[in-house]
Every structure is written in structure tokens, then in C-alpha cells.
DOVEXVEX-440488 format. One record per atom (N, C-alpha, C): x, y, z; residue in three letters. Coordinates in steps of 0.1 Angstrom, whole numbers, padded with zeros to 4 digits, always signed. Layout:
<recs>
XYZala/...
</recs>
This chain:
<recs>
+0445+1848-0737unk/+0434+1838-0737unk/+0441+1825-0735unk/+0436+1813-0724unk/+0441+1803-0725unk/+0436+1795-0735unk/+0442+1782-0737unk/+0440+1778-0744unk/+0427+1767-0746unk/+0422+1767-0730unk/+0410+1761-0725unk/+0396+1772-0732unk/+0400+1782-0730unk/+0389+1792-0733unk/+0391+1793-0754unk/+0402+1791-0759unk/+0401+1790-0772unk/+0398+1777-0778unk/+0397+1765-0774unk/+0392+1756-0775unk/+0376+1754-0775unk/+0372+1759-0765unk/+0354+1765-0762unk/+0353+1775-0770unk/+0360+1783-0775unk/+0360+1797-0783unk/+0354+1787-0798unk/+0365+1781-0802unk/+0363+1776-0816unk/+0348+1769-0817unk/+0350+1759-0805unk/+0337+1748-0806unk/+0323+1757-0806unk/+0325+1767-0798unk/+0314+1781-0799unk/+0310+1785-0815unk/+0319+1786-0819unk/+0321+1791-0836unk/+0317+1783-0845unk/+0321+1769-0843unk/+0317+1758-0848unk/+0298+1759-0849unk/+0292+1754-0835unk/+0282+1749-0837unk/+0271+1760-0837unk/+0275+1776-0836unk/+0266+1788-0840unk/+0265+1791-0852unk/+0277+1787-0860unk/+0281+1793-0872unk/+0278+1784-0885unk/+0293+1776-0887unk/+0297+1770-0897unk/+0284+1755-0898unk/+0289+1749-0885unk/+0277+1735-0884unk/+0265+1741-0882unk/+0261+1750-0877unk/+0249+1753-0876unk/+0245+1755-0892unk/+0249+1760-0898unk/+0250+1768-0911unk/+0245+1756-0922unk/+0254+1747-0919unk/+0257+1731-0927unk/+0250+1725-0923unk/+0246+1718-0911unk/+0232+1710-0908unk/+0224+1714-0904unk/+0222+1727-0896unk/+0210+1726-0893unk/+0207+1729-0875unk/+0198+1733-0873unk/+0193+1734-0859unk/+0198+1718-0852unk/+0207+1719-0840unk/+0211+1705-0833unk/+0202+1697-0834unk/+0189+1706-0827unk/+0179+1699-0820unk/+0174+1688-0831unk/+0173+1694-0844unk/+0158+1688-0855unk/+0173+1678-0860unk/+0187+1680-0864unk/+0194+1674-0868unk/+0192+1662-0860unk/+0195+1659-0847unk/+0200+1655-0836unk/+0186+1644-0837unk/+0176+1650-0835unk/+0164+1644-0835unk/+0162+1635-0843unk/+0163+1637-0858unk/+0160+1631-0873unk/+0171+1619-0870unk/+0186+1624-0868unk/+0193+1610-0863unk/+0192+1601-0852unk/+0182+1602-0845unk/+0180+1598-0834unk/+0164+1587-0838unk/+0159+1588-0846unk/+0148+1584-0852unk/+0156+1573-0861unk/+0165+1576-0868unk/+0175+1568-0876unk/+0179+1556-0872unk/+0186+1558-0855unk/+0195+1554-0850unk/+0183+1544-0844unk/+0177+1552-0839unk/+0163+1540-0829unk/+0155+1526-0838unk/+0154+1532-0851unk/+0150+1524-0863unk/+0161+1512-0864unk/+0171+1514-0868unk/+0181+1507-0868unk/+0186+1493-0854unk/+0182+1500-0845unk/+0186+1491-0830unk/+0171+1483-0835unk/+0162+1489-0833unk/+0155+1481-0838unk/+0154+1468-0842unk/+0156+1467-0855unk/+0159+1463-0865unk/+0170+1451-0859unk/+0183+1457-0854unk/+0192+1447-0849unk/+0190+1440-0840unk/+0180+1441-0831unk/+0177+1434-0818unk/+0169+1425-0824unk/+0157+1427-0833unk/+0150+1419-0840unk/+0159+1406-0843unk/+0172+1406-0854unk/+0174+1399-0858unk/+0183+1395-0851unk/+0186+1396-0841unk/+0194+1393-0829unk/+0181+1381-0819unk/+0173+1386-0815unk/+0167+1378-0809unk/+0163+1366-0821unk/+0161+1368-0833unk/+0154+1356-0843unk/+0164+1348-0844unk/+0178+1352-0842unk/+0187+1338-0845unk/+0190+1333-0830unk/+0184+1339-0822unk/+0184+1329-0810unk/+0166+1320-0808unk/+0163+1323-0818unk/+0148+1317-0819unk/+0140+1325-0811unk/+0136+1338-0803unk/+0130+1348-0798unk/+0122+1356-0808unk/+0115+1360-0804unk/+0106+1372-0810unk/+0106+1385-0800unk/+0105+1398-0807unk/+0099+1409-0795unk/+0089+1412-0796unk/+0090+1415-0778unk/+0080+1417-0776unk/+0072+1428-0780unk/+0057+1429-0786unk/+0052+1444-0789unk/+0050+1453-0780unk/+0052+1454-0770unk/+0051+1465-0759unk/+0070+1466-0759unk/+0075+1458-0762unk/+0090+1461-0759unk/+0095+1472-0776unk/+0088+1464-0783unk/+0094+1473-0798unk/+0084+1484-0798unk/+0073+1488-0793unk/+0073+1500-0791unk/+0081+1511-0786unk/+0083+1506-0774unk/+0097+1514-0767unk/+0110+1517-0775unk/+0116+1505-0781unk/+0123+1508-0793unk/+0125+1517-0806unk/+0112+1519-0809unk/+0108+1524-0819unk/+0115+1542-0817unk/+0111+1543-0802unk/+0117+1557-0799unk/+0126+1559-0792unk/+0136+1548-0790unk/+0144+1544-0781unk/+0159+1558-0776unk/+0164+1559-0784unk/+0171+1573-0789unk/+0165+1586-0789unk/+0167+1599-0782unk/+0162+1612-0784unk/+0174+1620-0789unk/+0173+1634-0783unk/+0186+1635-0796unk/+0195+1638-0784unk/+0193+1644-0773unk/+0208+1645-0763unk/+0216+1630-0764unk/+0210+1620-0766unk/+0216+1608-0767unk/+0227+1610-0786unk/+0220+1616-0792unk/+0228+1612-0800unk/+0240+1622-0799unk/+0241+1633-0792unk/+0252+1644-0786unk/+0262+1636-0778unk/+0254+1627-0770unk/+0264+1617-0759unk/+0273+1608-0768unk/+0265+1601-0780unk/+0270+1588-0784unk/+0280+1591-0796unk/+0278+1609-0798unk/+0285+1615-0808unk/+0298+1619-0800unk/+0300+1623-0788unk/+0306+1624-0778unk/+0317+1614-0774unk/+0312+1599-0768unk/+0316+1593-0768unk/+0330+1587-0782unk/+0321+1590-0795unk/+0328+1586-0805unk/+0338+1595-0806unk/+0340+1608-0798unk/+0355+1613-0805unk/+0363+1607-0788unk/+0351+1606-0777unk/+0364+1597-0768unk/+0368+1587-0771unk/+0366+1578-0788unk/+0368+1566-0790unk/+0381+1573-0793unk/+0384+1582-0805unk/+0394+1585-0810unk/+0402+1594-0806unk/+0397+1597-0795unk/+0408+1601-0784unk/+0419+1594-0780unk/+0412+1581-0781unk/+0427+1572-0773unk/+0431+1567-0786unk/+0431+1567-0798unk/+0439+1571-0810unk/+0445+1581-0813unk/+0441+1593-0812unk/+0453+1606-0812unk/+0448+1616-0802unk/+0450+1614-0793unk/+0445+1623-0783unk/+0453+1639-0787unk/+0462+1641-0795unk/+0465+1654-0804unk/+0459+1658-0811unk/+0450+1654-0813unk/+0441+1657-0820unk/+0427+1670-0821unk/+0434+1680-0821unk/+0429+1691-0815unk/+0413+1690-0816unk/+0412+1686-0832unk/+0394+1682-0831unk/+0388+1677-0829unk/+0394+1662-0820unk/+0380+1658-0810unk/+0378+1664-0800unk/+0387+1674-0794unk/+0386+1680-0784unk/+0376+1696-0787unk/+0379+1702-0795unk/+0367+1711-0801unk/+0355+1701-0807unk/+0354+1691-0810unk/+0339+1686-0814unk/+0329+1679-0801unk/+0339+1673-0785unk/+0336+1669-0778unk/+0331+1680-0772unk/+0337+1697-0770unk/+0327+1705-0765unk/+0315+1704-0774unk/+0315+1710-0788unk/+0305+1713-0793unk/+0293+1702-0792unk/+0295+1688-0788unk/+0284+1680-0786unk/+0283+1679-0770unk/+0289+1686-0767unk/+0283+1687-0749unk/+0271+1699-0755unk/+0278+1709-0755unk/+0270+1724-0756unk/+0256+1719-0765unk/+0258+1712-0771unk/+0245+1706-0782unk/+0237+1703-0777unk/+0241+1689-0772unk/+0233+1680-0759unk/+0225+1687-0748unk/+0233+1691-0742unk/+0229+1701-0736unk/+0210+1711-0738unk/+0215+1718-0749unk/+0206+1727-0758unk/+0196+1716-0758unk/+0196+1702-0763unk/+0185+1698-0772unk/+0181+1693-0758unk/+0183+1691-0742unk/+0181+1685-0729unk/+0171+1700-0727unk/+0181+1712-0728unk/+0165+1730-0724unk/+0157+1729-0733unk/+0155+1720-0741unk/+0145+1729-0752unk/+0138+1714-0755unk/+0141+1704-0748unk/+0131+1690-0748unk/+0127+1685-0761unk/
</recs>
């Protein structure tokens, strides 16, 4: 087996098994943090526009309110181990966690 295919092997194992096991369906996980995360931007834009003396707009903080779905939070969870990639790119487990948030993302993009 290469080591390309045991890398996908583990991340497979990972998010069927053990994470699945631990948090939960991606989708409802992925979703609930994504409601979290949209709350929060929220929130920061608000007080972002109030110290420049702005208000938002209510047709804009609507959109906000749902801003995040959950493939985004697979992407931005993604991104975060490409953050720490260029910290230890030896790091065998951003490289098994970067599949398992593709394969996630993915899932929570078929099943909408």
C-alpha cells in the first residue's frame, strides 16, 4: 500500500469511526458550528462598523445571520491545518485531518 492510499486509509477511519463516534454526524456537527461561527462574524462586523460610526444594514445582517453553512466550515477547518502546515509540514496529522475535512465537506455539499 502507498503511503498516499494509507494516509486516505486512516482519514477514512478517522471520520467513519472514532470522530464520527466523538462528535457526531459532520453534517449536524458542521452545521451547529457554522450557526456559531455566522453568529460571531456577526457580531464582529457590527462592532467593526460601530467604531467606524456605521450601522448594518438589516437586509445585510440578515444574510449574516446565515452567513456560514457547514461545507464552509470543512473548508475553513481545512484551511486551518494549511495554516499549520507551513509550521510542521511533518506533521502527519494535518495531512490525515486535511483529507478527512475534504471527504466531510464534501458529504455535507451531497446531502445539502
Amino acid at each position: 500500500m502507498t503511503i498516499r492510499r494509507h494516509v486516505l486509509e486512516e482519514a477514512a477511519d478517522l471520520i467513519d469511526g472514532d470522530r464520527n463516534t466523538t462528535y457526531g454526524d459532520p453534517n449536524d456537527d458542521f452545521s451547529r458550528t457554522a450557526s456559531y461561527w455566522s453568529i460571531h462574524a456577526n457580531g464582529v462586523l457590527q462592532r467593526k462598523l460601530a467604531e467606524e460610526g456605521l450601522v448594518l444594514d438589516p437586509e445585510v445582517a440578515a444574510v449574516i445571520k446565515n452567513l456560514f453553512d457547514a461545507h464552509d466550515v470543512a473548508i475553513m477547518m481545512m484551511q486551518l491545518k494549511i495554516s499549520r502546515l507551513s509550521w510542521s509540514p511533518m506533521k502527519r496529522d494535518h495531512w490525515v485531518d486535511s483529507a478527512g475535512y475534504a471527504a466531510c465537506g464534501f458529504d455535507c455539499i451531497e446531502r445539502g
